[in-house]
Every structure is written in structure tokens, then in C-alpha cells.
PDB file of N, CA, C, O and CB in Angstrom:
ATOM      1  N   UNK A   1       0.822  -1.196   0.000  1.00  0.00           N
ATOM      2  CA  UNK A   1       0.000   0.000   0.000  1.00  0.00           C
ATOM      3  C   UNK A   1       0.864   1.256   0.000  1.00  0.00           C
ATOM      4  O   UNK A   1       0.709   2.276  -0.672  1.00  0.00           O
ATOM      5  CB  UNK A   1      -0.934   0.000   1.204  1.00  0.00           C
ATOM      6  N   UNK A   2       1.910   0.936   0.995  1.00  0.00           N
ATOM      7  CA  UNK A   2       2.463   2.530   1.209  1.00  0.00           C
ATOM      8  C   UNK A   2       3.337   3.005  -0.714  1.00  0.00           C
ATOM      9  O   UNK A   2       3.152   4.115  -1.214  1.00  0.00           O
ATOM     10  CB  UNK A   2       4.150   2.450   3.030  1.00  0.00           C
ATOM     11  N   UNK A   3       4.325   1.734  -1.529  1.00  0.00           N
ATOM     12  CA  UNK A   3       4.503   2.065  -2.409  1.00  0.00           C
ATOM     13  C   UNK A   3       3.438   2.758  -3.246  1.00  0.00           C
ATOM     14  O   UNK A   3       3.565   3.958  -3.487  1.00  0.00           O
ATOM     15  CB  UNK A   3       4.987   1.246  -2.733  1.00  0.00           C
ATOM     16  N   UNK A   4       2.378   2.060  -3.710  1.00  0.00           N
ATOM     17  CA  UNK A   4       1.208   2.688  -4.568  1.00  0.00           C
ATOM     18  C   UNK A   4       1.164   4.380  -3.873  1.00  0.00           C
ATOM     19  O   UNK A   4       1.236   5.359  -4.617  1.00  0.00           O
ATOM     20  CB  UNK A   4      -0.533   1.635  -4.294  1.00  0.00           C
ATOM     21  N   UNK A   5       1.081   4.461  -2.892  1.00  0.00           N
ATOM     22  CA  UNK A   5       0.890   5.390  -2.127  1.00  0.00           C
ATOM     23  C   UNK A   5       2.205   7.037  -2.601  1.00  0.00           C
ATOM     24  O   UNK A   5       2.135   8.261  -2.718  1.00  0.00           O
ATOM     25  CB  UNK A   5       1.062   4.493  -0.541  1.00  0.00           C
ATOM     26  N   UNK A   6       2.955   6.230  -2.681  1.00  0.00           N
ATOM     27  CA  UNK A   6       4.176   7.166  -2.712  1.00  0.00           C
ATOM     28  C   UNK A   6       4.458   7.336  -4.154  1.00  0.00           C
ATOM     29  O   UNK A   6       5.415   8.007  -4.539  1.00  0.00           O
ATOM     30  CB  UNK A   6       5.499   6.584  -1.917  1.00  0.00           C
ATOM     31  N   UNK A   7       3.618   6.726  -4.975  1.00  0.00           N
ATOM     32  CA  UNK A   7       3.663   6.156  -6.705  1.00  0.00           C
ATOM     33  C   UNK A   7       2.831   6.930  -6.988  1.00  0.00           C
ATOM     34  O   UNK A   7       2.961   7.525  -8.058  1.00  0.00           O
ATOM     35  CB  UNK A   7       3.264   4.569  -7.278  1.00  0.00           C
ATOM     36  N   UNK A   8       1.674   7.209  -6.138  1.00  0.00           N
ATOM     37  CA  UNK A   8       0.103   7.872  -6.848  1.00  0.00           C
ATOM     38  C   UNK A   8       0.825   9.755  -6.298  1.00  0.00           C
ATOM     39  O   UNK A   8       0.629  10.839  -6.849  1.00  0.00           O
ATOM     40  CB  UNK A   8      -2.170   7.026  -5.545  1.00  0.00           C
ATOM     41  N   UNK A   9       1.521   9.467  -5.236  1.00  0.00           N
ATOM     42  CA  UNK A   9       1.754  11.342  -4.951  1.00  0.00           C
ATOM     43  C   UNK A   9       2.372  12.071  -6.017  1.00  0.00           C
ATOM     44  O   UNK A   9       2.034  13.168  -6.461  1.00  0.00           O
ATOM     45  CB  UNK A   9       2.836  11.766  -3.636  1.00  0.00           C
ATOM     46  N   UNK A  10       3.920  10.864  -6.602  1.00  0.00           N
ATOM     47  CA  UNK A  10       4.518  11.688  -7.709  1.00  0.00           C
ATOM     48  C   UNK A  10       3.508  12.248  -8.799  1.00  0.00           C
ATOM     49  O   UNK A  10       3.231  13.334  -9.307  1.00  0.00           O
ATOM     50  CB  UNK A  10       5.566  10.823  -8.428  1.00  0.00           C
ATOM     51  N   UNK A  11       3.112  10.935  -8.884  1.00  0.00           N
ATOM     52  CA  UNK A  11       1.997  11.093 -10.490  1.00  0.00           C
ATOM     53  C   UNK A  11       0.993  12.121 -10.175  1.00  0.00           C
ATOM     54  O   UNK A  11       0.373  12.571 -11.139  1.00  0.00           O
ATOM     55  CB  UNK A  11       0.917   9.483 -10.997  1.00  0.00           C
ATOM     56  N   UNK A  12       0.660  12.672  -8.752  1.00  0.00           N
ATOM     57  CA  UNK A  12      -0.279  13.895  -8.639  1.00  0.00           C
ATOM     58  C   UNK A  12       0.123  15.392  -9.072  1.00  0.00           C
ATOM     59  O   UNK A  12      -0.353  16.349  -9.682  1.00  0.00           O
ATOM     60  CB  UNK A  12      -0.624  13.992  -7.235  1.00  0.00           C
ATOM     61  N   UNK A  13       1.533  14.929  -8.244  1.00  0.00           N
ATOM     62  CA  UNK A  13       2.658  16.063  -8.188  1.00  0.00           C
ATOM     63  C   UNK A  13       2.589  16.398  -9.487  1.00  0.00           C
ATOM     64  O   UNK A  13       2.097  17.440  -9.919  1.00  0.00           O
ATOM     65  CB  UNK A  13       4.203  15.677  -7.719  1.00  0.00           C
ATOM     66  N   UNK A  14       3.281  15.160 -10.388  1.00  0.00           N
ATOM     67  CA  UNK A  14       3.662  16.169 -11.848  1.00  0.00           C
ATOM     68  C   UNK A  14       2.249  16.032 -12.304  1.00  0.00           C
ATOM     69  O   UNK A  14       2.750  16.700 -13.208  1.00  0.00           O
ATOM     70  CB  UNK A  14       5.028  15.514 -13.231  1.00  0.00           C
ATOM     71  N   UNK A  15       1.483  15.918 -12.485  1.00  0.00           N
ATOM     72  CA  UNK A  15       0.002  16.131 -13.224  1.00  0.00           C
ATOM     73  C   UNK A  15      -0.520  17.679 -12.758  1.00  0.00           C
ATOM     74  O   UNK A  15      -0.608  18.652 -13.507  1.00  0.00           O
ATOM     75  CB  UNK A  15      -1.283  14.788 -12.624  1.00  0.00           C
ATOM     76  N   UNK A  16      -0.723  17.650 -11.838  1.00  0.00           N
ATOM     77  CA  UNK A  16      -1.061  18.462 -11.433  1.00  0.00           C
ATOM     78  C   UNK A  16       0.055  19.803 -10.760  1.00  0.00           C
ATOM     79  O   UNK A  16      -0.358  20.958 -10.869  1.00  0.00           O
ATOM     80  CB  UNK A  16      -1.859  17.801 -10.775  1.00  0.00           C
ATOM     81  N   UNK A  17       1.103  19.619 -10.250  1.00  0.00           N
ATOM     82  CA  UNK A  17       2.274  20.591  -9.831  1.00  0.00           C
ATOM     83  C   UNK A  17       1.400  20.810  -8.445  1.00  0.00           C
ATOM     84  O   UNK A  17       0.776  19.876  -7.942  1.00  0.00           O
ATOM     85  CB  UNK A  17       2.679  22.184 -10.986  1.00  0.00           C
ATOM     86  N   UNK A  18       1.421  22.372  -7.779  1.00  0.00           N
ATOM     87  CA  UNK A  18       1.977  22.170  -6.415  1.00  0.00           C
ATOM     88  C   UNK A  18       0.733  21.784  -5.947  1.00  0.00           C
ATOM     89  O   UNK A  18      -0.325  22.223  -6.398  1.00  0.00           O
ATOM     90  CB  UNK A  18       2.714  23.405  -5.623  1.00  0.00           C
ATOM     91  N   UNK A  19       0.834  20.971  -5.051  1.00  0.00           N
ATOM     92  CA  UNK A  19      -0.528  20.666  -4.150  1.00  0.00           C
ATOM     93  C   UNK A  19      -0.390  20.878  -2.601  1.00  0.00           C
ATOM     94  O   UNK A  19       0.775  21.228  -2.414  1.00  0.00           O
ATOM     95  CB  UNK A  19      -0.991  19.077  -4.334  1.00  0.00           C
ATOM     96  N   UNK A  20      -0.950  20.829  -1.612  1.00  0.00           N
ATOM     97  CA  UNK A  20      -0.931  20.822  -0.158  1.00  0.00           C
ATOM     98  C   UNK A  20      -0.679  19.543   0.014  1.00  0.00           C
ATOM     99  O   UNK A  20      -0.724  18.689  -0.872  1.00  0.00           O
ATOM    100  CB  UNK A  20      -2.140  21.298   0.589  1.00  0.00           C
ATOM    101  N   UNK A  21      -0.248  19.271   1.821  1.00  0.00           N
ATOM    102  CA  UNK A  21      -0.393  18.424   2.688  1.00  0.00           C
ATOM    103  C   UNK A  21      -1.886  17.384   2.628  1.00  0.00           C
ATOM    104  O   UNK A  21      -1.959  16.158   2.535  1.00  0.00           O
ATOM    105  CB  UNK A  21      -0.222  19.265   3.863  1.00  0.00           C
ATOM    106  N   UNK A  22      -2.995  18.428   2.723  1.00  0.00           N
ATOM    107  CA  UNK A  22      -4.315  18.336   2.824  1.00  0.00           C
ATOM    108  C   UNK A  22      -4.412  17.746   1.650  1.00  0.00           C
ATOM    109  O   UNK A  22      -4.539  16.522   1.703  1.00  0.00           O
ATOM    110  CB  UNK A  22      -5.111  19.511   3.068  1.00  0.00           C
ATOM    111  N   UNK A  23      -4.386  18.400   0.252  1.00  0.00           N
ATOM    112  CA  UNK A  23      -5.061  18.100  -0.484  1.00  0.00           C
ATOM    113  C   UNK A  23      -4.792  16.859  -0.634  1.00  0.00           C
ATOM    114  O   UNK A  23      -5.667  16.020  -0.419  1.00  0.00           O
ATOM    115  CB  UNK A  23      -5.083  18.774  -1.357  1.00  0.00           C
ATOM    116  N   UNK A  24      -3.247  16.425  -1.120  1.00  0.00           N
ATOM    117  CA  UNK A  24      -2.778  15.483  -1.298  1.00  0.00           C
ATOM    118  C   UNK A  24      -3.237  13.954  -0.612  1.00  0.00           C
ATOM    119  O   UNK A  24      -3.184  12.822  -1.092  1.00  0.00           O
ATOM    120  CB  UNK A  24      -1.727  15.913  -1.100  1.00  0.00           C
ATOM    121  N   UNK A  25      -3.720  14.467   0.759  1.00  0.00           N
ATOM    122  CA  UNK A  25      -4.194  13.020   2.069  1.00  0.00           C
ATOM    123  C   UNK A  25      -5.889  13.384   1.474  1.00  0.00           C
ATOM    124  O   UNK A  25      -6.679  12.536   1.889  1.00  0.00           O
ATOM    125  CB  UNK A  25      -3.771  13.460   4.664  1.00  0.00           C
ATOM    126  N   UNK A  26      -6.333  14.120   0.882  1.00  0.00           N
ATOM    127  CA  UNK A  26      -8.116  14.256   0.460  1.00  0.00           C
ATOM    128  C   UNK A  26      -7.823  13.621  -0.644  1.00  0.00           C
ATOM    129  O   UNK A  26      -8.728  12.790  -0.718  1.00  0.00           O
ATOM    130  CB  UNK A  26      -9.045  15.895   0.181  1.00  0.00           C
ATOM    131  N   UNK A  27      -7.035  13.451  -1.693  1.00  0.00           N
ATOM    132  CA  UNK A  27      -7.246  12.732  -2.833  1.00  0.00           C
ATOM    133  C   UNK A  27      -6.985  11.266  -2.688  1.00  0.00           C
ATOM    134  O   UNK A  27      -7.582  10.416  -3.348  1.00  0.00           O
ATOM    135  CB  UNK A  27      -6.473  13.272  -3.850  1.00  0.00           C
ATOM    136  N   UNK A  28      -5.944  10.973  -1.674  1.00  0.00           N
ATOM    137  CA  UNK A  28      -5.834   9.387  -1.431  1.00  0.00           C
ATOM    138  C   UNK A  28      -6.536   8.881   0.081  1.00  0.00           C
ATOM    139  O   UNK A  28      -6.418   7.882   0.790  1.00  0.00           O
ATOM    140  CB  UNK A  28      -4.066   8.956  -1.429  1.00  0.00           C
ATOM    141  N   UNK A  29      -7.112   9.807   0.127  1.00  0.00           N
ATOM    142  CA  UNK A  29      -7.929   9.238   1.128  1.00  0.00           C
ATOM    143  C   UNK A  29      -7.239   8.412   2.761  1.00  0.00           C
ATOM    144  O   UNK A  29      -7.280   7.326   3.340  1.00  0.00           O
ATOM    145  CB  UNK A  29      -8.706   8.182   0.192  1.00  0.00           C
ATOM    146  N   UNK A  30      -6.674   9.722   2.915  1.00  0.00           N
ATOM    147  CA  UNK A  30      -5.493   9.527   4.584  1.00  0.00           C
ATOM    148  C   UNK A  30      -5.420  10.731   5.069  1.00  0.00           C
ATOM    149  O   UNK A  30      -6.076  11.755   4.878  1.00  0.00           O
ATOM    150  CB  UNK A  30      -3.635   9.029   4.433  1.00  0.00           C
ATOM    151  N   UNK A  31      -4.579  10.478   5.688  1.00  0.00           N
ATOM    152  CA  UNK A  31      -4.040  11.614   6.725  1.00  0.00           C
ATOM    153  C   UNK A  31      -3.067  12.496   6.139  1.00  0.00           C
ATOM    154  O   UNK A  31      -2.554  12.141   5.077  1.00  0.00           O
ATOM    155  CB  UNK A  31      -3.340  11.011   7.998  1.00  0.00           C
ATOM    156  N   UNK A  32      -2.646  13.870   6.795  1.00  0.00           N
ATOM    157  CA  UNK A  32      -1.541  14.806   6.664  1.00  0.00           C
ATOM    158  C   UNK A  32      -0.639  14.234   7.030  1.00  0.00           C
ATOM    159  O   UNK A  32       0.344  14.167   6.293  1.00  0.00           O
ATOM    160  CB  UNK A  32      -1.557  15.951   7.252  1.00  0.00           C
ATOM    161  N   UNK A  33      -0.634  13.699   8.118  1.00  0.00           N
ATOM    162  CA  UNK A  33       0.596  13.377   9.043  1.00  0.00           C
ATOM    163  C   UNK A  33       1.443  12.052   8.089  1.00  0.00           C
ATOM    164  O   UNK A  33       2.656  11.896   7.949  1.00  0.00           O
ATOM    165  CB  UNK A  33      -0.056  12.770  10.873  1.00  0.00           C
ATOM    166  N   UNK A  34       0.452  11.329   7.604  1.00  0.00           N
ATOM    167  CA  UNK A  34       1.199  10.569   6.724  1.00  0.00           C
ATOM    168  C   UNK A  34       1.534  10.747   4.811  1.00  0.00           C
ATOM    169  O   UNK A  34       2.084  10.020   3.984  1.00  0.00           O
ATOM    170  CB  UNK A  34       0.504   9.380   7.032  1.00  0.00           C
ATOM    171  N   UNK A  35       0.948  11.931   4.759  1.00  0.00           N
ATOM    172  CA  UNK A  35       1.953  12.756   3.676  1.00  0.00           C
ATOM    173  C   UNK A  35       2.800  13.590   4.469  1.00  0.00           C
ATOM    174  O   UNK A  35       2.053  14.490   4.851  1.00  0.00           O
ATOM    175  CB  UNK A  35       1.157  13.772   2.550  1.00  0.00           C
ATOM    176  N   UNK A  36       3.687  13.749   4.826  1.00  0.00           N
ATOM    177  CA  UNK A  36       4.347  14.676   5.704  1.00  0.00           C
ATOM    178  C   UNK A  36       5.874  13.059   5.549  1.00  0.00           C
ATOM    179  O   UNK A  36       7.067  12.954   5.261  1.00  0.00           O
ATOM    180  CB  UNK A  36       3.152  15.236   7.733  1.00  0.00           C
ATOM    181  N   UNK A  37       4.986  12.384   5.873  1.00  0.00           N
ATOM    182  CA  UNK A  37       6.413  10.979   5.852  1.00  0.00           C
ATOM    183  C   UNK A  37       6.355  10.479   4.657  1.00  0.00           C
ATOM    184  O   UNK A  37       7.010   9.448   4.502  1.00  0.00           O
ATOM    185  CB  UNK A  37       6.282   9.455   6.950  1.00  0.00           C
ATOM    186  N   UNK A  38       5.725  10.916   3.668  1.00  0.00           N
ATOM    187  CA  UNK A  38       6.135   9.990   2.615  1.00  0.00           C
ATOM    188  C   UNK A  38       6.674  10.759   1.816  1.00  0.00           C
ATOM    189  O   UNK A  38       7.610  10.455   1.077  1.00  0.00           O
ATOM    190  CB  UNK A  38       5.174   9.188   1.974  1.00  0.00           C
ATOM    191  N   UNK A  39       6.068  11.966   1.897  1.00  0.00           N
ATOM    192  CA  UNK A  39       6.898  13.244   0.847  1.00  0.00           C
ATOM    193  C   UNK A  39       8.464  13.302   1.967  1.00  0.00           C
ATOM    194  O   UNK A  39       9.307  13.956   1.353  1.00  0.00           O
ATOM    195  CB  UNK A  39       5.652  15.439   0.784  1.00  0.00           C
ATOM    196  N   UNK A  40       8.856  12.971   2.923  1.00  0.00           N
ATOM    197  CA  UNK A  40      10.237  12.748   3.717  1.00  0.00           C
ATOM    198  C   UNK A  40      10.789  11.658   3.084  1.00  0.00           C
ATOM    199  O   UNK A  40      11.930  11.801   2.645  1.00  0.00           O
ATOM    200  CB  UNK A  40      10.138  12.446   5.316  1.00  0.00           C
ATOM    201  N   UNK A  41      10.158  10.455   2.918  1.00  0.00           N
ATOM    202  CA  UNK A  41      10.698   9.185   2.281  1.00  0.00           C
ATOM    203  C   UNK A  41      10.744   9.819   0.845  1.00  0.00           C
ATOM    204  O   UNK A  41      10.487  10.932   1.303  1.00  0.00           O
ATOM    205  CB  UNK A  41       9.680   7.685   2.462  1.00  0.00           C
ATOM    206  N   UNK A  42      10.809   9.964   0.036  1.00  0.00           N
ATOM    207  CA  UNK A  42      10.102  10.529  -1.352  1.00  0.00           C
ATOM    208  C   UNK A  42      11.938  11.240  -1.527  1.00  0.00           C
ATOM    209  O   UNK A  42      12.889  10.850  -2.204  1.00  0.00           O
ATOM    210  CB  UNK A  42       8.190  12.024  -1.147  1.00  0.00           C
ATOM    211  N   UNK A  43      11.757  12.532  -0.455  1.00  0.00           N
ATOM    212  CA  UNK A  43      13.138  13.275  -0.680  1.00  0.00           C
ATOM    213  C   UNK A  43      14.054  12.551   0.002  1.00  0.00           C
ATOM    214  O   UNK A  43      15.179  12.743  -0.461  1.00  0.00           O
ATOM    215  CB  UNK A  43      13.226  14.758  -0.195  1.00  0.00           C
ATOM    216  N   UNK A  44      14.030  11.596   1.154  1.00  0.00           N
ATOM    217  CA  UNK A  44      15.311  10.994   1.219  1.00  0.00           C
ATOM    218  C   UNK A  44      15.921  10.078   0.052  1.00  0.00           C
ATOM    219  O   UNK A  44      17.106   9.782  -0.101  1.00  0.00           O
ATOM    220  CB  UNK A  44      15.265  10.253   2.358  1.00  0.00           C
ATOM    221  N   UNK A  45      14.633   9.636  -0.871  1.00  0.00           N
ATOM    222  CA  UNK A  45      15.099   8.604  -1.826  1.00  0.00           C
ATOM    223  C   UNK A  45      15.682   9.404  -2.944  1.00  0.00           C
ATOM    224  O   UNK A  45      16.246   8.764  -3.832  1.00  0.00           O
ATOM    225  CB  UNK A  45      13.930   7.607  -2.332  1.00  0.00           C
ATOM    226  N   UNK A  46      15.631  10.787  -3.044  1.00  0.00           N
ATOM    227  CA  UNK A  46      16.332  11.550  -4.013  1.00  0.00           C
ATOM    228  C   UNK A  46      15.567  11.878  -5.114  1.00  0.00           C
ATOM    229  O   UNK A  46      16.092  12.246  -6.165  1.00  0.00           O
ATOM    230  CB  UNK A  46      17.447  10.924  -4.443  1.00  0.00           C
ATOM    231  N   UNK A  47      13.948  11.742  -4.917  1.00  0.00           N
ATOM    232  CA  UNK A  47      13.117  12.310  -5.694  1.00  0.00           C
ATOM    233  C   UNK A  47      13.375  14.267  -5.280  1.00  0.00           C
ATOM    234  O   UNK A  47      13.580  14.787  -4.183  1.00  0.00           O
ATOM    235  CB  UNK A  47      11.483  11.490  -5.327  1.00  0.00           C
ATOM    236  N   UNK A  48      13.260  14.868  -6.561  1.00  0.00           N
ATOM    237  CA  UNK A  48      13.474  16.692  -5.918  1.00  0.00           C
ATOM    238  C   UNK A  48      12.050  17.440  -6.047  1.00  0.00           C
ATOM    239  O   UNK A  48      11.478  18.121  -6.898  1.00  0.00           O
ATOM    240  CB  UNK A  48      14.783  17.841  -7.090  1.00  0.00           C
ATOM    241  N   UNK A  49      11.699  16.800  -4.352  1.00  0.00           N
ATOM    242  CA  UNK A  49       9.944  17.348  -4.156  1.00  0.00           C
ATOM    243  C   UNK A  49      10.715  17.919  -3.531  1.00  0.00           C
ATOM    244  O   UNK A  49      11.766  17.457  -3.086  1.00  0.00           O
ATOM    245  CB  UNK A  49       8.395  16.623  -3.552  1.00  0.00           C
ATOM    246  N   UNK A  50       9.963  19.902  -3.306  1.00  0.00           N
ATOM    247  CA  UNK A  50      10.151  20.929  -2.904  1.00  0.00           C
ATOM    248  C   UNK A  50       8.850  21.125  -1.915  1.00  0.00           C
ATOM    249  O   UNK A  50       7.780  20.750  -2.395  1.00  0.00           O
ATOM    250  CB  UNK A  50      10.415  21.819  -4.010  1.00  0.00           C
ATOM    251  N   UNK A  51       8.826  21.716  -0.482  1.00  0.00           N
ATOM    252  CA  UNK A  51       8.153  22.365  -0.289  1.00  0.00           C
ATOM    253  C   UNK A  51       7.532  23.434   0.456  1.00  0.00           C
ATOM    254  O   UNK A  51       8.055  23.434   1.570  1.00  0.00           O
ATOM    255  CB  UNK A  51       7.945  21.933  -0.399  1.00  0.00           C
ATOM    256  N   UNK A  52       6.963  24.030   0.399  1.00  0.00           N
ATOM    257  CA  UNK A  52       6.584  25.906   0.546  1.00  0.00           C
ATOM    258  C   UNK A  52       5.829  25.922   1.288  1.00  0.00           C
ATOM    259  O   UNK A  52       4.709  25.436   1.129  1.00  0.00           O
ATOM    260  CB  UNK A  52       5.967  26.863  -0.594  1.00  0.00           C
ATOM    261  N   UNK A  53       6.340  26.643   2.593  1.00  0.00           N
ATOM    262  CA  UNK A  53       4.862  27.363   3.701  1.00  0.00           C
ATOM    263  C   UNK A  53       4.612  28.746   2.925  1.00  0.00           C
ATOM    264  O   UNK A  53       5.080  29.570   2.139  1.00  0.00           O
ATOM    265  CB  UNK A  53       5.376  27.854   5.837  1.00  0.00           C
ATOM    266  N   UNK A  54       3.499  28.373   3.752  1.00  0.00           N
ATOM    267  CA  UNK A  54       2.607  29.970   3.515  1.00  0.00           C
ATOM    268  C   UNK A  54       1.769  29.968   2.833  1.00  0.00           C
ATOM    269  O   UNK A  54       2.130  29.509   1.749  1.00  0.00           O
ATOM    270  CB  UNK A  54       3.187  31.117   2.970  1.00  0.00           C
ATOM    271  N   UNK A  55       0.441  30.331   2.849  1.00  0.00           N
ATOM    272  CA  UNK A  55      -0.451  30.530   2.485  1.00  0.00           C
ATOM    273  C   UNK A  55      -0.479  29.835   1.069  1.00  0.00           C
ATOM    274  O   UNK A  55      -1.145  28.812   0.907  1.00  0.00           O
ATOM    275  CB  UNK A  55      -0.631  31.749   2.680  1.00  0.00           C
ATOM    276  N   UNK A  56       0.112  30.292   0.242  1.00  0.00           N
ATOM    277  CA  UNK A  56       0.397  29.659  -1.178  1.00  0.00           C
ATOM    278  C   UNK A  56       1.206  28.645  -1.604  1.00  0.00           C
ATOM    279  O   UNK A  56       1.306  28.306  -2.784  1.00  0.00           O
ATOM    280  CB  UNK A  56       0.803  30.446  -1.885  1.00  0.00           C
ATOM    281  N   UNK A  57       1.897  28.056  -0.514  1.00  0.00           N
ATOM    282  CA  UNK A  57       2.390  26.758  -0.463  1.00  0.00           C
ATOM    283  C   UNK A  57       1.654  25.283  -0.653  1.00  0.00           C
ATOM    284  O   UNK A  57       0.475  25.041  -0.912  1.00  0.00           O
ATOM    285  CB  UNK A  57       2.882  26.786   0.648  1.00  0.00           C
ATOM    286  N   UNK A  58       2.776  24.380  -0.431  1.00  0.00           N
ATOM    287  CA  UNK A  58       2.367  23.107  -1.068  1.00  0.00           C
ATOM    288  C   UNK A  58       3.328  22.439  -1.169  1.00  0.00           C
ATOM    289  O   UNK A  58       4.211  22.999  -0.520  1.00  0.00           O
ATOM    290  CB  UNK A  58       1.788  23.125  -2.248  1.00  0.00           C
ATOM    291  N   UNK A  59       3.855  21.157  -1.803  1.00  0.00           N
ATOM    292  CA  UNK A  59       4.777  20.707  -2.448  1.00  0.00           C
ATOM    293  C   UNK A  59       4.522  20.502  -3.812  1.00  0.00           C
ATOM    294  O   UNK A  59       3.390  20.792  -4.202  1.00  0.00           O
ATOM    295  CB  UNK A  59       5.158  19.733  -1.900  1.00  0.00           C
ATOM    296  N   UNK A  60       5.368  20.043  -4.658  1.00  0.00           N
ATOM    297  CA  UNK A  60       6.058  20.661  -6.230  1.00  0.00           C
ATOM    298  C   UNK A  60       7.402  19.589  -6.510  1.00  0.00           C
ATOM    299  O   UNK A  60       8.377  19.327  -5.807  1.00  0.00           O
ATOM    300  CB  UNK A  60       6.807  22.710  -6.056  1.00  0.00           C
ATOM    301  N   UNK A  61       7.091  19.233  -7.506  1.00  0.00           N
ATOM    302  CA  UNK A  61       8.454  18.599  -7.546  1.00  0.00           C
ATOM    303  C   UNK A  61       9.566  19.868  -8.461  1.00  0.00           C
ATOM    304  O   UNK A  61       9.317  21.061  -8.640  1.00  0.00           O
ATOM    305  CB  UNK A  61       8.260  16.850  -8.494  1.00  0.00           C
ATOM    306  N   UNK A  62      10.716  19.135  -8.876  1.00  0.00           N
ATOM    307  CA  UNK A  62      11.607  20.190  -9.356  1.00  0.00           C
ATOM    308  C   UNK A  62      10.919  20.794 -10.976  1.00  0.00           C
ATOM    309  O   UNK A  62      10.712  19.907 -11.804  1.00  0.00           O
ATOM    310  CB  UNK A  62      13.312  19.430  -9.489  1.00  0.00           C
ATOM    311  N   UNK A  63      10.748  21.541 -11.188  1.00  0.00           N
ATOM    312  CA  UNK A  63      10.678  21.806 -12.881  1.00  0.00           C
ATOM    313  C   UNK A  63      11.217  20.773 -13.851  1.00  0.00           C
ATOM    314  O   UNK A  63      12.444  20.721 -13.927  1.00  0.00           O
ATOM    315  CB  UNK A  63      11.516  23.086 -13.277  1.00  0.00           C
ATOM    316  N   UNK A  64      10.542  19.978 -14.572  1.00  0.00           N
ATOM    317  CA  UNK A  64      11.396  18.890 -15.638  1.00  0.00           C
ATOM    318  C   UNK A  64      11.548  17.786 -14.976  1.00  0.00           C
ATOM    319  O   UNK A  64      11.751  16.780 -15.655  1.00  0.00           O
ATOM    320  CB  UNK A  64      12.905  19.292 -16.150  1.00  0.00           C
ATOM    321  N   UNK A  65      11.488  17.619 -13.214  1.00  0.00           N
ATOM    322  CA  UNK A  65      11.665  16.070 -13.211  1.00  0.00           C
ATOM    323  C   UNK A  65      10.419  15.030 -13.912  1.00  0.00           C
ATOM    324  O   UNK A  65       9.236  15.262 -13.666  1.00  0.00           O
ATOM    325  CB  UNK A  65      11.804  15.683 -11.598  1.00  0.00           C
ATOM    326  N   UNK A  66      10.627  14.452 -14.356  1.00  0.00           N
ATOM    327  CA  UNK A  66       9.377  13.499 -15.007  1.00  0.00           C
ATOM    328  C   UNK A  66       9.481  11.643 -13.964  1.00  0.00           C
ATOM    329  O   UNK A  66      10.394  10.833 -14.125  1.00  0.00           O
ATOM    330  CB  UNK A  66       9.895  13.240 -17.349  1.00  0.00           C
ATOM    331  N   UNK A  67       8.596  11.505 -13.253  1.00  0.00           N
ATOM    332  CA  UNK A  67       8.429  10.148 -12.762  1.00  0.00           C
ATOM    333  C   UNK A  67       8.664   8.595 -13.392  1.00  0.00           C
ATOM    334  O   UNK A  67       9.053   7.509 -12.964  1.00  0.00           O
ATOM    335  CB  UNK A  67       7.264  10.210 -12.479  1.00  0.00           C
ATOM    336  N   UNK A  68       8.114   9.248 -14.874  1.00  0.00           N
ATOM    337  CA  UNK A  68       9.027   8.030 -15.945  1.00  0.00           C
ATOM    338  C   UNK A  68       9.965   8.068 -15.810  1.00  0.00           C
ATOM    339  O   UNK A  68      10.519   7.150 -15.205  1.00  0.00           O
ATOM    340  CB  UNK A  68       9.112   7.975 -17.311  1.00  0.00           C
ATOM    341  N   UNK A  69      10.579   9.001 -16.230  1.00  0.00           N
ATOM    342  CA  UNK A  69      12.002   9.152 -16.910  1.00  0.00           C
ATOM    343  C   UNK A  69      12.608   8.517 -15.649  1.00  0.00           C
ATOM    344  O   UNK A  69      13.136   7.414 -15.790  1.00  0.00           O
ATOM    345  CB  UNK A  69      12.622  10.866 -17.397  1.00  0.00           C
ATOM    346  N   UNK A  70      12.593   9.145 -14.306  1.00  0.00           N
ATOM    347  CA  UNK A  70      13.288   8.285 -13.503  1.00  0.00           C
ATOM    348  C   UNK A  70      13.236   7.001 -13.096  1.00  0.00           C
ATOM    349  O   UNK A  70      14.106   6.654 -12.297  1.00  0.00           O
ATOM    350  CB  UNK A  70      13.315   8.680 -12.721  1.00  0.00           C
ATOM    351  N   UNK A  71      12.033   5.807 -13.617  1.00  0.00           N
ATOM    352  CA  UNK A  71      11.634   4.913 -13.139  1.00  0.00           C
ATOM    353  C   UNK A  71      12.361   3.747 -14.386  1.00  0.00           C
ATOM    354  O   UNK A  71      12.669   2.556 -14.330  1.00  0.00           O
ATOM    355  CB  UNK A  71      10.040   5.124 -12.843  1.00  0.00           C
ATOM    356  N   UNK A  72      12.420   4.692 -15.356  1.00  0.00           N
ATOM    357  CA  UNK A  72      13.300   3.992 -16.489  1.00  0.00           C
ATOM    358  C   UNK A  72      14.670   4.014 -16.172  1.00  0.00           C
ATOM    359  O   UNK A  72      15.373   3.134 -16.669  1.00  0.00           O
ATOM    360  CB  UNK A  72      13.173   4.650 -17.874  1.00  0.00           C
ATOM    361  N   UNK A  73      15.371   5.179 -15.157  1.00  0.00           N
ATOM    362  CA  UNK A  73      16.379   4.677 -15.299  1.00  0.00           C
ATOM    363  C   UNK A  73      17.042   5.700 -15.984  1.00  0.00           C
ATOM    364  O   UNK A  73      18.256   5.673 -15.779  1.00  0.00           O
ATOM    365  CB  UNK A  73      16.308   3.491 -15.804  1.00  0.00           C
ATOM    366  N   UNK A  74      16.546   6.866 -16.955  1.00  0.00           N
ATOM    367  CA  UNK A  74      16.813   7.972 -17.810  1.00  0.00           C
ATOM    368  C   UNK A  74      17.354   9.308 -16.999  1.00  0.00           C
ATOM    369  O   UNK A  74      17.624  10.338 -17.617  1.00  0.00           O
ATOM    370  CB  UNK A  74      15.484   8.272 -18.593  1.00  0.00           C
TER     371      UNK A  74
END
């Protein structure tokens, strides 16, 4: 579960770009607290999710990273 989990955030991320804590646990149907550890697991594994307090914040991955490209190996 937790992979799918950490598989469905990238693919939100780049589909969509920056999202919240919130939104992100309202679309998969969980908690904040456990996007908070997976977007931590996510950047310890060397994916380049960014992310922004304040009002207009969220997380974002880097500009141009693509989830394929890295899953291929590219």
C-alpha cells in the first residue's frame, strides 16, 4: 500500500504541480501526518519534491523532473 501510495503522490505532483499536505491526504484518502512521511521518504530517496509554507504553499516537484524518466532509469 504505502509504495502505490508514494507512486500515486509523484503522479499527482507532476500532473497536477503544487498541491498541499491536505489536499494530497483528500485525494488518497489519509491523513496529513502521513503525507508529511512519505513526501520525507520521497526526498530521502532523491526524488526533488520541494516544499513551501505559507499561504500559497504546497509541495512541487523540481521543474522537468518526469516520474518516468526516472523509473526507467533515464
Amino acid at each position: 500500500m504505502r509504495t502505490s501510495r508514494l507512486l500515486s503522490i509523484l503522479l499527482l505532483l507532476q500532473s497536477r504541480g503544487r498541491m498541499t499536505a491536505r489536499q494530497l491526504a483528500d485525494e488518497l484518502e489519509g491523513g496529513a501526518r502521513t503525507i508529511y512521511r512519505d513526501v520525507e521518504s520521497l526526498h530521502a530517496a532523491g526524488i526533488p519534491l520541494y516544499g513551501d509554507a505559507g499561504h500559497h504553499g504546497g509541495y512541487r516537484l523540481l521543474d522537468g523532473f518526469s516520474a518516468r524518466e526516472s523509473a526507467s532509469g533515464s
